[in-house]
Backbone as JSON Lines, residues from 0, in Angstrom:
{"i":0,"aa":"X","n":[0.83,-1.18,0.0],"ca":[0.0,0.0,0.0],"c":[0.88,1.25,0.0]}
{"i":1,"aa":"X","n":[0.62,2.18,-0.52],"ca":[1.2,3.62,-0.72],"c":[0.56,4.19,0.46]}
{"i":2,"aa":"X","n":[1.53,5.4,1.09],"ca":[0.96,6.32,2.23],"c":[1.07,7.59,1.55]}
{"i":3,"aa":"X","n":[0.1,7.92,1.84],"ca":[-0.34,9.76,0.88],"c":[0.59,10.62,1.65]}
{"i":4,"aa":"X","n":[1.23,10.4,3.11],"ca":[2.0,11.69,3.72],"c":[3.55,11.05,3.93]}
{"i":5,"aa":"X","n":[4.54,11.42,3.57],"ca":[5.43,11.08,3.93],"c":[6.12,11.51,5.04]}
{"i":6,"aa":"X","n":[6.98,10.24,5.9],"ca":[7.89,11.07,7.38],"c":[8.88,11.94,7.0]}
{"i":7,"aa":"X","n":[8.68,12.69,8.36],"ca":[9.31,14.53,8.51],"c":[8.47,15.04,7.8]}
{"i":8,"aa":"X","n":[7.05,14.98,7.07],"ca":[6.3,15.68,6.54],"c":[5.63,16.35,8.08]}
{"i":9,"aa":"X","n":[4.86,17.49,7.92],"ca":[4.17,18.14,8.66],"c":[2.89,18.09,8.38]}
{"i":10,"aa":"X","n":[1.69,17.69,9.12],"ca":[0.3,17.42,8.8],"c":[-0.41,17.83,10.21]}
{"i":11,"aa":"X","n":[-1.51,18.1,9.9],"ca":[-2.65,18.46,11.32],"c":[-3.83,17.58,11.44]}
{"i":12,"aa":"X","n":[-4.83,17.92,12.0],"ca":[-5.54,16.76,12.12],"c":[-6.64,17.89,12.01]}
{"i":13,"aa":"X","n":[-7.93,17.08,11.25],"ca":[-8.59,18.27,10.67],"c":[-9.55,18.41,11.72]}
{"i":14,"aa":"X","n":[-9.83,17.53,12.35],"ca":[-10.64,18.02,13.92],"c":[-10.48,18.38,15.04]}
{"i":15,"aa":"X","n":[-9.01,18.5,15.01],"ca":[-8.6,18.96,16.74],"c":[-7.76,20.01,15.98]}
{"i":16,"aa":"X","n":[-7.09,20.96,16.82],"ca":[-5.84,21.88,16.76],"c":[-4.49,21.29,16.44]}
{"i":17,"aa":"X","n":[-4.47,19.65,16.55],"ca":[-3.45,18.79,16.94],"c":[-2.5,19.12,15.39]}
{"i":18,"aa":"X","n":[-1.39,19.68,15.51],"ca":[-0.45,19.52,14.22],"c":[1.05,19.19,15.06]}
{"i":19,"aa":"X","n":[1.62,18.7,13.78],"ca":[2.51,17.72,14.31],"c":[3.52,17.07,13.12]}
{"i":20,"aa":"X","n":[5.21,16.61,13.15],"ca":[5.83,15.9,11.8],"c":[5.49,14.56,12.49]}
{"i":21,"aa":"X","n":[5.82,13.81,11.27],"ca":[5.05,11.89,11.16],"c":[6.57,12.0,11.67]}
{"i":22,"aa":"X","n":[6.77,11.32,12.54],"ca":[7.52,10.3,12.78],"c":[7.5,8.7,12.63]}
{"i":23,"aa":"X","n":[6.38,8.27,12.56],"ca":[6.21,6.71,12.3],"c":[4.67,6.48,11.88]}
{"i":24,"aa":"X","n":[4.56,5.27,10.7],"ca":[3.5,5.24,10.22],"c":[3.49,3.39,10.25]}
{"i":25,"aa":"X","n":[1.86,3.51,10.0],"ca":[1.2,1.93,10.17],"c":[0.65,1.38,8.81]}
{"i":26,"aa":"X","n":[0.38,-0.2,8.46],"ca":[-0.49,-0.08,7.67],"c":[-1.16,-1.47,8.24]}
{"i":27,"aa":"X","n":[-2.44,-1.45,8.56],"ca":[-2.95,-2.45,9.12],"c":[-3.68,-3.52,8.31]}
{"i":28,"aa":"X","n":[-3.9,-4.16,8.17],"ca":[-4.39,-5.35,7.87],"c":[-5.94,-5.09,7.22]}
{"i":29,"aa":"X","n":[-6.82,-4.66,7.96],"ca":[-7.78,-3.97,7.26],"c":[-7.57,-2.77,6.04]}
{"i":30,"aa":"X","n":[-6.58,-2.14,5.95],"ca":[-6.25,-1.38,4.88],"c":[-6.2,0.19,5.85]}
{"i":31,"aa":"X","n":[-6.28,0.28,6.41],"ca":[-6.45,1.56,7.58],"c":[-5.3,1.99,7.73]}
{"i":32,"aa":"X","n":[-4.43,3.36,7.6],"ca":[-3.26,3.57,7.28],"c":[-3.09,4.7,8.76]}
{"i":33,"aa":"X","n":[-2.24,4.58,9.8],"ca":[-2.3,5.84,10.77],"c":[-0.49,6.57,10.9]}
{"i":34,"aa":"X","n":[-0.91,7.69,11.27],"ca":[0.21,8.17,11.05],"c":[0.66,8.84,12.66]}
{"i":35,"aa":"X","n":[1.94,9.06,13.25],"ca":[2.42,9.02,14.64],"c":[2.58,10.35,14.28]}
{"i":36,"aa":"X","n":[1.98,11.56,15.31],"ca":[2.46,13.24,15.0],"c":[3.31,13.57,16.04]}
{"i":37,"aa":"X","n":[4.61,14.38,15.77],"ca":[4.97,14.43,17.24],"c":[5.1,16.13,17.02]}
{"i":38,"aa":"X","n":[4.77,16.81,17.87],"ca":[4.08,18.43,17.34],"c":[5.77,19.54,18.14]}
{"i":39,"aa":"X","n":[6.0,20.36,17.82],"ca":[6.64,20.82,17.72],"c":[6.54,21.71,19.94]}
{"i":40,"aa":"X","n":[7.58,21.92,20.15],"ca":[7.45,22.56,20.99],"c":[7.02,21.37,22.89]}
{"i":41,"aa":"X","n":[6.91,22.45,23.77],"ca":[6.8,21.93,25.02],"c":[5.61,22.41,25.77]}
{"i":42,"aa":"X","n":[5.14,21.81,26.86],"ca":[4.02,22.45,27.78],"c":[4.9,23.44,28.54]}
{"i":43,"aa":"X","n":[4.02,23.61,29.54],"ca":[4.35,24.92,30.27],"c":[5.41,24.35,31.36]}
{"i":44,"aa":"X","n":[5.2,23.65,31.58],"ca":[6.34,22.68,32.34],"c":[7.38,22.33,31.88]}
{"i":45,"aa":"X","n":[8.17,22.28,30.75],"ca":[8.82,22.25,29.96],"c":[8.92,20.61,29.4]}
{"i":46,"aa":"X","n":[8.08,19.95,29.69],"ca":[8.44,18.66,28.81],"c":[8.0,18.28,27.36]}
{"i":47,"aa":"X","n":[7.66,18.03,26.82],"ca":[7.23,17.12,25.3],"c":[5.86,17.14,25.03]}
{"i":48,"aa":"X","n":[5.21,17.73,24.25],"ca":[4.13,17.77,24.33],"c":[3.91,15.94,23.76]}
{"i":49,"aa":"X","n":[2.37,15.06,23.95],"ca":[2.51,13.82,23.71],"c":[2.46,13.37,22.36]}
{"i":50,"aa":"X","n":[2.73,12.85,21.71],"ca":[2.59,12.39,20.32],"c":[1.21,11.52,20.33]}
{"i":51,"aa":"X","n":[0.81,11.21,19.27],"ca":[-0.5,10.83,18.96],"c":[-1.02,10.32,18.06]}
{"i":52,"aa":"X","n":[-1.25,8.81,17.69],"ca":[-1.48,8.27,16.24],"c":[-3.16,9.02,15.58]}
{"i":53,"aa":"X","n":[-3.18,9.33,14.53],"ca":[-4.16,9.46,13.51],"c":[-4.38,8.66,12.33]}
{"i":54,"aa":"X","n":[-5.41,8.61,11.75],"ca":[-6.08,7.77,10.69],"c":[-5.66,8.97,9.33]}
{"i":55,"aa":"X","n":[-4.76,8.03,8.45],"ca":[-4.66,9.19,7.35],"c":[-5.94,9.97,6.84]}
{"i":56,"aa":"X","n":[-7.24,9.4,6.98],"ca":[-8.52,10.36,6.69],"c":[-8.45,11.6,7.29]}
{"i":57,"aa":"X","n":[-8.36,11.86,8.49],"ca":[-8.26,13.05,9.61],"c":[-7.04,14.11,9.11]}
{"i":58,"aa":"X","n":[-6.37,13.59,8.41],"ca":[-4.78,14.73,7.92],"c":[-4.84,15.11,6.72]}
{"i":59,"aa":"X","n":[-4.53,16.45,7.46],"ca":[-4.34,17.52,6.19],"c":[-2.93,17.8,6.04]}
{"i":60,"aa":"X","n":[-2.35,18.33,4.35],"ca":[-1.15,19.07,4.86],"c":[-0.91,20.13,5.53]}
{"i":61,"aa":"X","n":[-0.16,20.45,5.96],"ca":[0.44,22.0,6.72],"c":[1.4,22.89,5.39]}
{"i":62,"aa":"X","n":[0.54,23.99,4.73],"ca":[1.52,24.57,4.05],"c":[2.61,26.08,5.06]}
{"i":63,"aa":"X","n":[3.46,25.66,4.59],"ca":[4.6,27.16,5.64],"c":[4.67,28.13,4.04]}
{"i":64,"aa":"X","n":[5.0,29.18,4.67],"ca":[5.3,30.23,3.76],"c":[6.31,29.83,2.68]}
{"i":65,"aa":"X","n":[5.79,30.21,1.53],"ca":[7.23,29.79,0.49],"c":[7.2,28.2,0.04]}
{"i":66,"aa":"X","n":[5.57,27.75,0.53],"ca":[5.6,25.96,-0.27],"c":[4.29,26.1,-0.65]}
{"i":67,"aa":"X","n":[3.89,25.31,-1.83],"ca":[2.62,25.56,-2.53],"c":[1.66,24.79,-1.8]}
């Protein structure tokens, strides 16, 4: 199976605020493809904010200034 986002790509999740680069991706047996976000930055406490698997349906790309 092909994955539509590739890792170190940057993607969000189109129902939460949640954006984040793929660090690790799945492909399951049913055909269901999820992708691992790990989002940039720390809480107020200074640790890691948590990473979080998504269903490639839920992801969008993230365009930055200067990419189409």
């Amino acid at each position: 199976m092909i994955f539509k986002y590739d890792l170190k790509q940057t993607v969000k999740d189109t129902l939460t605020p949640y954006e984040g680069v793929i660090v690790a991706r799945t492909d399951y047996l049913d055909g269901e493809k999820r992708y691992l976000l790990q989002p940039n930055g720390c809480t107020d406490s200074g640790t890691p904010i948590e990473s979080y698997w998504f269903t490639e349906k839920r992801l969008t790309t993230v365009t930055t200034k200067g990419t189409p």
